[in-house]
C-alpha positions in Angstrom: 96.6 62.7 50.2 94.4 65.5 51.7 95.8 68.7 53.2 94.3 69.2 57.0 91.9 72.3 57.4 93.8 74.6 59.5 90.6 74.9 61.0 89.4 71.9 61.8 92.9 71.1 62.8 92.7 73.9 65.5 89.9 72.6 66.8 91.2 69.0 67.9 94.9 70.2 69.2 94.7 70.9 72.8 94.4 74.4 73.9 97.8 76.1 74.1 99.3 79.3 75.1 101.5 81.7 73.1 104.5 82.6 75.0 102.9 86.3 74.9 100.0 84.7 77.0 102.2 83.2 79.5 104.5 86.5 79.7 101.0 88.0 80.5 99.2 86.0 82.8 102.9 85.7 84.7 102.7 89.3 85.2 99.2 89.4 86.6 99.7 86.4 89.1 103.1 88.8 90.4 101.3 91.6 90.8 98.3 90.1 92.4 100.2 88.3 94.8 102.2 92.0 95.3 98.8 93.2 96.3 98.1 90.9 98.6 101.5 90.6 100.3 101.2 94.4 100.4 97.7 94.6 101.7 98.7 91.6 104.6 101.9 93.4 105.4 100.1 96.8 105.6 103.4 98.0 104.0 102.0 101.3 102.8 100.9 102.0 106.7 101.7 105.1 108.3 101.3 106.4 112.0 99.2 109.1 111.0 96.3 111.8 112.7 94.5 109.1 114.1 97.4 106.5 114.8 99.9 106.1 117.7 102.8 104.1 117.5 103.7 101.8 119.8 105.7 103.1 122.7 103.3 105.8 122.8 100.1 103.9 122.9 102.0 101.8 125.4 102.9 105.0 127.2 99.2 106.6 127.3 97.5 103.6 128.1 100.0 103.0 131.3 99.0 106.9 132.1 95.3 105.9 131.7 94.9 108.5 128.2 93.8 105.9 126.2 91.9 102.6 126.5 93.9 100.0 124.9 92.3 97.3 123.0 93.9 94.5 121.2 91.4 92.4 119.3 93.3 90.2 117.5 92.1 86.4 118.1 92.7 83.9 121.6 95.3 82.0 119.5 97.3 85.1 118.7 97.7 86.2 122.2 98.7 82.9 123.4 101.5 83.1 120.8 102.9 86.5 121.6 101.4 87.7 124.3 99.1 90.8 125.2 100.7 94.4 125.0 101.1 95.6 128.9 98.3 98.0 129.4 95.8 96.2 126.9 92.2 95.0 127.1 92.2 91.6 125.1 88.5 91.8 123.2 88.2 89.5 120.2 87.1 91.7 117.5 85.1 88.3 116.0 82.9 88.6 119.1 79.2 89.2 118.6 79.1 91.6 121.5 82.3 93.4 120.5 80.7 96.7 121.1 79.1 95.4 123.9 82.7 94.8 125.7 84.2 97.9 124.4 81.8 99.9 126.5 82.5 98.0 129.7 86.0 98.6 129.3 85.4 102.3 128.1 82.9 102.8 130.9 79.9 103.5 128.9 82.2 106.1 127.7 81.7 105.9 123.2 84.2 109.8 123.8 86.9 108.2 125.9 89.7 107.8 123.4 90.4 103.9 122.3 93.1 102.2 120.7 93.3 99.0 118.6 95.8 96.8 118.1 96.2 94.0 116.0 98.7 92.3 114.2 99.7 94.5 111.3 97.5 97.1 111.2 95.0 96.1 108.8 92.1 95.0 111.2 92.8 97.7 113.6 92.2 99.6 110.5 88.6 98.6 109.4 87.4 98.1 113.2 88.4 101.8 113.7 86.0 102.7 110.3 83.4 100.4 112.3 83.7 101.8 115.2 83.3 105.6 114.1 80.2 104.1 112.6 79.1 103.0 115.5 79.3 106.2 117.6 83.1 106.1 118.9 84.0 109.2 118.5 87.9 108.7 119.2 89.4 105.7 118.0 93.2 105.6 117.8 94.8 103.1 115.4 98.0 101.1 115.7 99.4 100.6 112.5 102.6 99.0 113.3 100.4 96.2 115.3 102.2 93.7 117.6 103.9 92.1 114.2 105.3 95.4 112.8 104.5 96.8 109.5 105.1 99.7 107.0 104.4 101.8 109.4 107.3 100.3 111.9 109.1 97.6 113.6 105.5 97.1 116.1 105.1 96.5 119.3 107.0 92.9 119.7 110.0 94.3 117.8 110.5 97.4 120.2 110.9 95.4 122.9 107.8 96.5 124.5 106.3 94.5 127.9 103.7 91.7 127.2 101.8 90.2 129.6 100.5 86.6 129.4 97.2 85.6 127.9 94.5 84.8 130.3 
């Protein structure tokens, strides 16, 4: 009887993994979905230069300091609310800028802060925003949600007002 060709063997078994290929394909699906847990946490956030926390956004938006804008979407503030003291703008809106200067008066120098859930699209829409000509844009990393940055907005107890 004839021996198989290892080769020709190979090429009719299905395809299989070594254990050393599952060990490492394991390891790059945990660390990817690290990534993105970390990234939609904002877990590395910090209340930095440009960032307020909470109680003091809260505080200089009550004082009139600060323009406070919270562009998460419609759904989100029907869930928890709107942070006392802020301007709901949907940051998905086509005239986002548009609103921003009514509620900043025309004003692109009057300081601004954005507030979203977590931090991460207050983030970008600050970058935007700078782009844009806003020359003082205040994030809030600890969002409504909380975040590496802190416990957020919901968390500390802070007032919410119903969505409109």
């Amino acid at each position: 009887m004839r021996q198989p060709d290892p080769i020709e063997q190979s090429q009719k078994s299905p395809l299989r993994m070594s254990r050393r290929g599952l060990l490492v394909l394991a390891v790059a699906g945990v660390a990817t979905g690290g990534a993105v847990a970390a990234q939609w946490f904002n877990i590395l956030a910090e209340n930095g230069e440009a960032a307020l926390s909470p109680p003091d956004v809260h505080e200089a938006a009550r004082s009139g300091d600060v323009v406070l804008i919270d562009i998460r979407r419609p759904e989100e503030w029907a869930l928890t609310g709107i942070g006392e003291g802020a301007v709901p703008i949907d940051m998905r809106r086509p005239d986002f800028v548009e609103a921003l200067l009514v509620a900043t008066q025309g004003d692109k120098a009057r300081p601004v802060a954005l507030i979203c859930a977590r931090g991460v699209r207050s983030r970008h829409m600050s970058k935007q925003l700078a782009a844009a000509g806003f020359t003082r844009i205040i994030d809030v990393p600890e969002g409504m949600l909380g975040s590496g940055a802190g416990p957020g907005w919901l968390n500390r107890g802070l007032p919410v007002v119903a969505s409109r």
